[in-house]
N, C-alpha and C positions, 0 to 999 in steps of 0.2 A: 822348229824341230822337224828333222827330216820324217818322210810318213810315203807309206808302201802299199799301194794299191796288190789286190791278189785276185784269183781268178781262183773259180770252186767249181765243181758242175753242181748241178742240184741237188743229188743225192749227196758229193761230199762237204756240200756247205748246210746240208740237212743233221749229217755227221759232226761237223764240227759246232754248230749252235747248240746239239743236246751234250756232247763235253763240257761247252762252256757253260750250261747252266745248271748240269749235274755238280762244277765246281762252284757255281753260285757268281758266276765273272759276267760280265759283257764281252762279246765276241771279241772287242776291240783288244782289252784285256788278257781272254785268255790265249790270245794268238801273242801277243807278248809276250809273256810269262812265258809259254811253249818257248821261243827263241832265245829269253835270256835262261832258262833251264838247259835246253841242249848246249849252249856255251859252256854252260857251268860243269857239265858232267864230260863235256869231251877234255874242258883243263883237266876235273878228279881223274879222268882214264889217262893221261899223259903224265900224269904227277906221279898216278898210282904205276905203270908202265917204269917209268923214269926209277922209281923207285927202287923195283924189282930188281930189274938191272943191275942197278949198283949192289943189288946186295946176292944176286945170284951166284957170285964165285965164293964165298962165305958161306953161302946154303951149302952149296956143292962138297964143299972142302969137309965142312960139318957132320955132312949125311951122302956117304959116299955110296950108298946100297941106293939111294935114291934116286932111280933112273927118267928121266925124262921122256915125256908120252914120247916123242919125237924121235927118242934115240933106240925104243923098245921093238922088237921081232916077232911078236906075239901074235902074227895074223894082222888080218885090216883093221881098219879102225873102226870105233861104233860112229854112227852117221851123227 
């Protein structure tokens, strides 16, 4: 099985071992999980993206007072 050496400085590999044993893991562990989680959530944000999409001209047609941050005049934006 393929396997991934990483580089920490001390302070953030001091960082990363009180994560993983606040989650109750072995370093080995919670650096895994970290990577197969961020996979998981960048598909939910593409799916959920994806999704939007498809249904944005539906919203729009539905809820025509409903202006878009983007499309609004109201001064600048909040940060």
């Amino acid at each position: 099985m393929p396997s991934l050496n990483v580089t920490f400085t001390d302070e953030e590999l001091k960082g990363v071992r009180a994560a993983a044993a606040a989650e109750g893991k072995s370093l080995k562990q919670y650096l895994h999980d970290l990577g197969v989680r961020e996979m998981e959530r960048q598909k939910f944000v593409a799916g959920a993206s994806s999704w939007a999409d498809r249904l944005r001209a539906e919203f729009d047609a539905a809820n025509p007072e409903e202006i878009p941050p983007s499309a609004r005049h109201e001064g600048s934006a909040a940060a």
